[in-house]
Every structure is written in C-alpha cells, then in structure tokens.
C-alpha positions, 0 to 999 in steps of 0.5 A, spaced: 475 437 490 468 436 490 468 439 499 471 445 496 467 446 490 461 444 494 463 450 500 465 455 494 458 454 492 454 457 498 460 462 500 459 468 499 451 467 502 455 464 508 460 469 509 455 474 509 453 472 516 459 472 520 461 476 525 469 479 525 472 474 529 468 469 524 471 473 518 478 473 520 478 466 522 475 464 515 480 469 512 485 465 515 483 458 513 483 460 507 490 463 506 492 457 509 489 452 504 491 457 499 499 456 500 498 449 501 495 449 494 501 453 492 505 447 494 500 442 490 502 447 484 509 446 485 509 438 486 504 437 479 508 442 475 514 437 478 510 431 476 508 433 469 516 436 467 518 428 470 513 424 466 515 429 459 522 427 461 520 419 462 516 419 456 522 421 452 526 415 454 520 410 455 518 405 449 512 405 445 505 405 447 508 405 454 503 410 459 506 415 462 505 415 471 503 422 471 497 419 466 497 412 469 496 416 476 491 420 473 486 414 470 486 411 477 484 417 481 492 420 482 493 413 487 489 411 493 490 417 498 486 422 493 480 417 493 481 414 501 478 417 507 472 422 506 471 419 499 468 413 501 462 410 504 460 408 510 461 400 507 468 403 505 465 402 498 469 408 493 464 414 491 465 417 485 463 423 485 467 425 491 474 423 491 475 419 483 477 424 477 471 422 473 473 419 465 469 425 462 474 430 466 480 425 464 478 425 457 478 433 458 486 433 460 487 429 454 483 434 449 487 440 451 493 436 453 494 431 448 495 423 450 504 424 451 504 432 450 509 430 444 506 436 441 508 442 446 515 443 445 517 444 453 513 443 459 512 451 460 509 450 454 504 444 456 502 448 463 500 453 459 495 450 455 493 444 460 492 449 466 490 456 462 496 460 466 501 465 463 507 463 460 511 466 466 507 462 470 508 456 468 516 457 468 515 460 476 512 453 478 518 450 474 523 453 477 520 453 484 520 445 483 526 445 481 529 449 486 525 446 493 523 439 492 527 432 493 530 430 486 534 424 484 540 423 483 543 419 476 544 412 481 537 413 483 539 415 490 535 421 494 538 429 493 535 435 498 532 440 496 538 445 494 534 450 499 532 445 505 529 452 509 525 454 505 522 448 501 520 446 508 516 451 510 512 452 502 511 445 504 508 446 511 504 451 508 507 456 512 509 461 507 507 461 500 511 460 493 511 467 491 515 468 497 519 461 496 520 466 490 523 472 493 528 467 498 530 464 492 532 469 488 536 473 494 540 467 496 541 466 489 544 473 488 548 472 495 551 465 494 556 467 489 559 473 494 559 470 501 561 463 504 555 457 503 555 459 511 552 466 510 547 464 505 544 459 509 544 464 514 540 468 510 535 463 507 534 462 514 533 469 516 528 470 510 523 463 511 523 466 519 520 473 516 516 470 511 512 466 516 511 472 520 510 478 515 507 480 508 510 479 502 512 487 500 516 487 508 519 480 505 521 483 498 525 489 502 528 484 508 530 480 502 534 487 498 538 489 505 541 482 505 542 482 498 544 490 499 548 489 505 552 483 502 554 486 496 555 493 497 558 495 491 552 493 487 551 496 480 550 503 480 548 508 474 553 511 469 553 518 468 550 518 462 544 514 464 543 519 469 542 524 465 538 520 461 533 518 466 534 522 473 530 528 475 523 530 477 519 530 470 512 535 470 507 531 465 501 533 463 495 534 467 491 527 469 484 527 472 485 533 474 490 533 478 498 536 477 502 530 474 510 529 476 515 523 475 521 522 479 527 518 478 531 519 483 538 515 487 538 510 492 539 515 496 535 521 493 530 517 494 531 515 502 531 523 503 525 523 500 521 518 502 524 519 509 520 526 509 514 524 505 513 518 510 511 523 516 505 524 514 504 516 515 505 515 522 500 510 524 493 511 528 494 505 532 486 503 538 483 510 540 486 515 542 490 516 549 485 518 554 480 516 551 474 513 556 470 507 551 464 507 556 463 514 554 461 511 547 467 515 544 469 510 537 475 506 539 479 509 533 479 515 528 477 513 521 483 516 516 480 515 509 487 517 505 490 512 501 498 511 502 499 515 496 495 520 499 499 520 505 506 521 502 504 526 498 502 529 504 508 528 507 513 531 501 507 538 501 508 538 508 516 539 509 516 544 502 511 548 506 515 548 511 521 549 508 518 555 505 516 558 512 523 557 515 526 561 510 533 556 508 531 556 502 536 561 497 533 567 495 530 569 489 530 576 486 531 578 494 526 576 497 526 568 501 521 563 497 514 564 497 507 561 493 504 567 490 497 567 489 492 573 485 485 575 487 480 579 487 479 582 493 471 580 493 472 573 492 477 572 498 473 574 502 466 571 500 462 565 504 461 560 499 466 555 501 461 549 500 458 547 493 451 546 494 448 540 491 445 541 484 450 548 484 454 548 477 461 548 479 465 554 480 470 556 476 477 558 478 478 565 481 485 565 483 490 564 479 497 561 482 504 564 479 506 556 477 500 552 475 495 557 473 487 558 475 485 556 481 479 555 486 478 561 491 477 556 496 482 553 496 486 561 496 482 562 502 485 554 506 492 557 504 490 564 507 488 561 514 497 562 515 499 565 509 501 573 509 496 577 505 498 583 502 493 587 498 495 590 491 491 596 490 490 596 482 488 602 477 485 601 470 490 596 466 491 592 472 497 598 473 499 598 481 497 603 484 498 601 492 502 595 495 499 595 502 503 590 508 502 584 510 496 582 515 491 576 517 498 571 519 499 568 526 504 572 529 510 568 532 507 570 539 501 567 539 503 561 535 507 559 540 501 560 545 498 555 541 503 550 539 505 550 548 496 548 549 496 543 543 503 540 541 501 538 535 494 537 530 489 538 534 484 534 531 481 527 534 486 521 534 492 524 529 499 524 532 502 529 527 507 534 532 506 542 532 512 544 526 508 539 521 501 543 523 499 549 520 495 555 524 487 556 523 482 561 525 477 557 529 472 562 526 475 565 519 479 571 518 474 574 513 468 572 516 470 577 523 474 572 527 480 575 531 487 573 530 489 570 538 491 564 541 482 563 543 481 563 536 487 558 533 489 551 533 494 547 530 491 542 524 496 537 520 496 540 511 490 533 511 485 535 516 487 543 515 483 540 508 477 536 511 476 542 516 475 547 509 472 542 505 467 538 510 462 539 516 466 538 521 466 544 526 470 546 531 468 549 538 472 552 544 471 550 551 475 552 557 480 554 552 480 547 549 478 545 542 473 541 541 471 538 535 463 536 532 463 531 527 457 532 521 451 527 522 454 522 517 460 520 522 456 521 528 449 523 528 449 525 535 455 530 534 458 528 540 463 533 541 472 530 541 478 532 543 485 530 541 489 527 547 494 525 544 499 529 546 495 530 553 499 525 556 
C-alpha cells in the first residue's frame, strides 16, 4: 500500500515525460493491477460476509479472524518480503496496518458489525461504495471463489473458467459479471455441457476484447440459445415503439427511437456506413515524403451514426423509390432569396455578430443560407419569380445539378470521397463544385469531385481548399493541420 501510494504521489509529474511506447506499457500495467484489485475487492468482501456469519456462531468476546487478521497486518504475507528491512526486521510503515488505521475501520465499522443488518450494508459504510456495489462484489464471491462444504471439505467455484481467469488477472470482475450473468440466463435452456461451452468461449473473449464487445458476444449466446425470448406485446408496442420528434436542445433537432430488434438492425446496418474505420496512412501513401501516417476524423461515433442514417435518406430521396406524395418523388424544399444564395459570405469573421437564418426548410423552419448553399452543391434549384404579396408569378427549371453524364465521369476517376484517407464508396458521396456554382464555377467533370455528407461540410465549413492538377483533385489543408499546406490526394480507391 505504502509502494502505490508513494508512485500515486509523483504520477502525474512522472507520466508526463513518457514517450508513447512508455505510456502504453504504463497504461497497461496499471490496468493489469487494476484487475487484480477487482479481485482482492472480491476476496475481502468474501472474507468480510464469512467473518459476520462466523461472528454470529462464535461466544462471547471471541475476535473474529477477518479482525484478528486485521491487528496483525492481515497474516505474514502482507507484511513479508519488501517490508522488511536489511536485518529482516519489520518496517512499519511499509507493510503493517498502523493502530491508528485499525482504530479507523473500527470507528466506521464497529468492532462486530452487529449493527449493520447484511454484509452489503457493512460494505458500504466501512468501504464508501454504493449499495450495488457492495451486492455486485457479494454476489461475484459467491459465484468465482472456493467455498466450504457443511463437513468442511473443499467446494470449486460453481463457474471454474471464469473464476480462474478474475483470479489471474486476466480479466477483470466487471467482466466476470457479464459471463456469469450469460451462463446463468443459458444454464436452465441447454445441457450443463453447453453452458460451459459458453462460459468458456466468454472467459477467452474477455481475455482478449473490451467489455462493450463482451456485452454483445455474451447477448448472441444467450440469444442463440433461447431463441424464443420474451418479445413485446401488441400493446406495449403502441405504447413505446415509434421515432418521437422532441423539442429542440442545443441547437440541434431532437428525436428518440424505440425500435425492434429487427427495426433496429436495419437501421444500425445503415448508420454504420459511415463508421468504417481509418486504419494507418492512407494506401500509397509514401512515409518519406513527410505525409502524416493517418488522417485525423475529429467526429465522435454518434457523429458517425448520424452521418450514416442522413446519408442513406439522402440517398433514398435521390433514388427516386420512395412513394410519391401529391405527384412528385420525395424531395427537401427550401425557400430563399435569391440574393442570399448566392452571396459570398460562407465564413463567419471572428467578433462578427451571428447571422440569422435566411431560408427556411418546409419542416424545421428557418435555416442558415450557408447551410442551403452546401446542400445546393447537388441539389436542383428552381427559381420562383414572386409578385407583391409573395404571389407566383413565374416558376422557372431546374438548374446548377450534376447531370448523370458528367457524375458518372467523375465517380469512374474517384470511385469514392475523394478527401485524403476516407474510404466512403461513390453511391454515399455527393458531387461538388470545386469553384462554386455561384460564384462562376462551371458544372463539368474538371470542376466536381465526389465528397462524403461529413467532409462535404468541413469543406463548407473550414479552410480546406481543393485545387485540380492534371485532372486529379488535391486537397490544401488550413495552416493549423499543417503549416506547409502541403497538398493530399486520396489513394484509396487507387489501388
């Protein structure tokens, strides 16, 4: 305890020199003693339940072992080996419990505990932990550790797999949790057999993988085994299924869904295009020439997700499946004067008072005219002539979009986003003027590339700029990414 407290003391001044390697290996270490801690919880909390039990059996005035335990430094191998000194002679600061800490435990535990009606409750008031977690450790001990039979002798874990690997270190007990849960909810549906099977395939998982990927192997099992699982009546999915449109929060549009299992698959299978990973540099990329080894995505997975889900609605609209309403295939409309289309203010100066909505959206109402002139990029305009009171005077065609020729062309050269390191494949991308519609760039293969909905925006939305060399685009990053500007292509779908 003293060893830990003493590096705990000087960490973070330690840490902060490392170099990567050093910090991985640290990080690790530490997560390895963290697991064998999650042990020791769950041995104490053990020790603790079977020293209460003992107590209530024991005469009067008798000291209970896990106290008797306690006074003597918890027995010669917590106080052995770096706590003594070059004379063997014991140190007390190093590896004893002090009176004064004992004297502690005894102020907030009680001498015999009598007063705390379970062991839960003890834990949580000698240790300061929730309730659920003190019931979490109990229950864990009771599931992993060696216990005694009424004759005394030896009784195995009732889950060995797993015990043994809590008790290595090799998985922590929040894991140990999740398998025992799994192969409590199989055991009564399958042969003892299959149950270990599974707690088996679980300890491996759990060795290698983070909990949340444990969590989901752990459901499949239970879900493969009991196929017929409880599914929602008729009337609680009119009560709880359906996509809810909430009020506003941050600024952003709010919705809640509460789908089936099998809603939700579909729409996790679509929102989770826009997760594929950016694994390395991208391919072809040549380290010596000073290119960065991967390309930084700053989007957080929710981030993605929406992406994905907007992306395949884009899609959808553009596709022209979707049942027609009033004569006419799906389409977003969105009002604007013609004067603020087509202005140049696309960037905000710093210390400019924010500018107000211009356009306004058939659904959601007011909305910034830069973001009509990013969805403009491949999006058909069509100019409405008004009179005075707003009456229509002429309806003209529509213009500025990408014909299928030309965005053919352009999807056979880049295959997919063209921005450096993304691997979103052409039928996610949308087309974009290189030099903007409204401000004089043509509508040709020379002029377009393909950009993905989230790099679409950060072209609009940041300093990243796009030139054409030999009929490749090449993208400038702004001074902050890299104050060279050195130019990037994507190479990607190059090879």
């Amino acid at each position: 305890m003293a060893a830990v407290r003493s590096l705990s003391g000087k960490a973070a001044d330690d840490v902060g020199v490392l170099g990567f390697q050093e910090a991985v290996a640290f990080a690790d270490a530490v997560e390895e003693l963290s697991r064998t801690l999650d042990y020791l919880q769950v041995v104490a909390a053990s020790a603790l339940d079977a020293a209460r039990n003992e107590e209530h059996t024991s005469r009067p005035g008798r000291t209970s072992s896990w106290a008797a335990e306690t006074e003597a430094g918890w027995g010669a191998g917590w106080t052995s080996g770096s706590a003594a000194g070059p004379e063997g002679a014991q140190d007390s600061g190093a590896g004893s419990v002090h009176p004064d800490a004992v004297h502690s435990v005894q102020a907030r535990g009680g001498d015999r505990g009598a007063e705390f009606r379970s062991t839960a409750e003890h834990l949580r008031s000698l240790l300061r932990i929730s309730a659920a977690e003190a019931r979490r450790r109990l229950a864990l001990a009771r599931e992993l550790l060696p216990g005694r039979g009424l004759t005394g002798q030896a009784v195995r874990p009732r889950h060995e797999e797993t015990a043994a690997a809590l008790a290595s270190g090799a998985i922590g007990s929040r894991s140990a949790g999740i398998i025992t849960m799994a192969v409590e909810k199989v055991r009564p549906m399958c042969s003892p057999e299959k149950a270990a099977e599974v707690e088996r395939a679980l300890a491996r998982t759990a060795e290698e993988n983070d909990q949340d990927f444990l969590s989901r192997v752990a459901r499949r099992w239970v879900e493969a085994i009991d196929q017929d699982g409880p599914e929602p009546s008729e009337e609680s999915l009119r009560y709880h299924q359906g996509a809810f449109l909430r009020r506003p929060r941050h600024g952003l549009q709010h919705v809640e869904i509460f789908a089936t299992t099998e809603q939700y698959e579909h729409l996790l299978t679509v929102m989770n295009t826009a997760t594929n990973p950016r694994i390395g540099a991208p391919r072809g990329t040549d380290p010596s020439a000073g290119e960065p080894s991967a390309q930084l995505d700053r989007r957080s997975r929710a981030q993605k997700l929406l992406d994905g889900l907007v992306g395949a609605c884009k899609l959808a609209l553009a596709a022209g499946y979707l049942p027609a309403t009033g004569g006419h295939r799906p389409h977003i409309l969105a009002i604007i004067n013609h004067t603020e289309l087509f202005s140049s203010r696309d960037h905000q100066e710093p210390g400019e008072p924010a500018v107000l909505g211009t356009g306004s959206f058939t659904f959601t109402g007011p909305v910034p005219a830069a973001a009509l002139r990013k969805l403009a990029c491949d999006a058909d305009i069509i100019p409405v002539v008004l009179g005075g009171e707003s009456q229509v005077l002429d309806i003209g065609r529509a213009s500025r979009i990408f014909p299928p020729q030309i965005r053919k062309a352009i999807t056979a050269r880049d295959k997919g986003c063209a921005f450096p390191g993304c691997t979103m494949p052409a039928p996610w991308c949308e087309a974009h003027h290189i030099e903007y519609w409204s401000r004089g760039g043509a509508t040709s293969t020379g002029n377009g590339t393909l950009l993905c909905s989230h790099h679409h925006h950060l072209i609009h939305k940041e300093d990243w700029h796009i030139q054409v060399n030999d009929g490749i685009p090449w993208f400038i990053p702004p001074p902050h990414i890299d104050p060279h500007r050195k130019p990037r292509r994507n190479q990607y779908f190059q090879l």
